[in-house]
N, C-alpha and C positions, 0 to 999 in steps of 0.2 A: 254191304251185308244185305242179303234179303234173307227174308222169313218165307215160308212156305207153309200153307197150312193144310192140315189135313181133311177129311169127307165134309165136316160139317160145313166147312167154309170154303168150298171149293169155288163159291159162285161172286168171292169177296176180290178184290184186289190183291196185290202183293205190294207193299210198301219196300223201298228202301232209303238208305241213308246213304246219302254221297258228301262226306265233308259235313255242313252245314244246310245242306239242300235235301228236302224232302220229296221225292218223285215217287206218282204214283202210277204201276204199269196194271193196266188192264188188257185180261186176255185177249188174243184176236180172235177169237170165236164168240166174243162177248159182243150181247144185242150193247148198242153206242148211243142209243136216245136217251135222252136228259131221265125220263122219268124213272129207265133203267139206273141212271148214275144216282140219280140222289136215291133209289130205294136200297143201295146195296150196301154193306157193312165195311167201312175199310179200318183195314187191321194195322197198329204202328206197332215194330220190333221193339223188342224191351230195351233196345241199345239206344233208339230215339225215343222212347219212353224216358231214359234217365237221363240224355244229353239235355232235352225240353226240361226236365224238373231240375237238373243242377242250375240252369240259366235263369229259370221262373227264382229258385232260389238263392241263387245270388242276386236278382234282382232284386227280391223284396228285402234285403237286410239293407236297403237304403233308401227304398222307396215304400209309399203304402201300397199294395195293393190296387194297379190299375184298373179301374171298371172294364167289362166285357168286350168292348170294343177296343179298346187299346190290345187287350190277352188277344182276342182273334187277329188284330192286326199284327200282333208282335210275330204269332203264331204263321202268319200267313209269311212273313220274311224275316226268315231264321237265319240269315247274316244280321241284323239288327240287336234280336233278341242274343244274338250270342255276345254281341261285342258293344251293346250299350252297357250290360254289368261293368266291365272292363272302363268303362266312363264314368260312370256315377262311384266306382272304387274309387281311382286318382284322382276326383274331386272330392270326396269325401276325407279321402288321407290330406290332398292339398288345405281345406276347411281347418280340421283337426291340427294341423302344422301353424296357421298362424293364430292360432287361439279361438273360432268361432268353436260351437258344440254344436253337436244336430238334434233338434227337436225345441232346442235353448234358443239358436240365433240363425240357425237355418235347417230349411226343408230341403229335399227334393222332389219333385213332382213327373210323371211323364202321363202326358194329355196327346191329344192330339189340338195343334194349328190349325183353323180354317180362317183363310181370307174373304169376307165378305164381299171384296173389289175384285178379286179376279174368283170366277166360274170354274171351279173345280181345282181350284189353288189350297192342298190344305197337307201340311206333313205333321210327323208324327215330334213331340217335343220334350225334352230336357230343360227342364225350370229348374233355376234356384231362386227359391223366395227367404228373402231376409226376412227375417222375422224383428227383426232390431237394427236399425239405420249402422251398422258399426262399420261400415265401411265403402269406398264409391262404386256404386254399381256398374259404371264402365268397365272402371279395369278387370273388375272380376268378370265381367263378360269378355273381353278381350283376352284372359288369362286361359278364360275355360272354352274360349273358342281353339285354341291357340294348341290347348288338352286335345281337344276333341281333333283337329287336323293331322295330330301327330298320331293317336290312337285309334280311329277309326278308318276304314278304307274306304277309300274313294265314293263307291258306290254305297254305301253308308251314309258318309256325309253329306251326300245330293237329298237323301229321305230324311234327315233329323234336324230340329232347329234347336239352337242352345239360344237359351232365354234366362235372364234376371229379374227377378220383381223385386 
């Protein structure tokens, strides 16, 4: 789908929505230096207006509210943001299935990973923090790895770390 805008914005971009992929076409006749790109306005379709708010919102009915770099990263790879809700769901429903409650005996969290040891080593992450030792932290990491392999695609799982505290 693209959007088209009319006089006022004629010097803006055209956004479209391909799938889960947000591309953005600038005209050929548009000056291409950087100071031209960041001064110009770019417009998203109300269709990837609402695809971004159904995901922000199903994310946040499980998670709090990730600070601004997490939202721009999620933002920035919208295969993620699409199919991390779809992960933190089946863990949630898995949680609730053997008796934990969320907020009671567990969280979830999504941070971002940075490795101190390797130089630009750092992914985006899937935490469950116990809140109450009720059970061994392995196998739930093993269980939700295991989640994550089946639900998530490939190119997914190379970007997300599932982590237990």
């Amino acid at each position: 789908m693209s959007n088209s805008y009319g006089t006022e914005c004629e010097d803006a971009t055209t956004v479209e929505t391909l799938g889960m992929r947000l591309s953005v076409n600038i005209p050929e006749d548009a000056p291409t230096t950087s100071r031209y790109l960041s001064s110009i306005s770019l417009r998203i379709n109300n269709d990837a207006i609402v695809t971004l708010g159904n995901a922000f919102s199903r994310l946040i009915r499980f998670v709090n509210m990730p600070d601004f770099e997490i939202v721009s990263n999620l933002l920035s790879q919208p295969a993620i943001l699409h199919t991390l809700p779809m992960l933190l769901e089946r863990a949630h429903e898995f949680m609730e299935t053997i008796g934990l409650h969320r907020g009671e005996d567990f969280q979830f969290d999504v941070s971002r990973w940075i490795d101190d040891e390797v130089e630009g080593w750092n992914h985006l992450q899937f935490k469950v923090i116990l809140l109450r030792p009720l059970m061994n932290k392995f196998a739930l990491l093993k269980y939700l790895i295991s989640m994550a392999s089946q639900i998530l695609p490939p190119e997914v799982r190379q970007e997300v770390v599932v982590s237990v505290e």
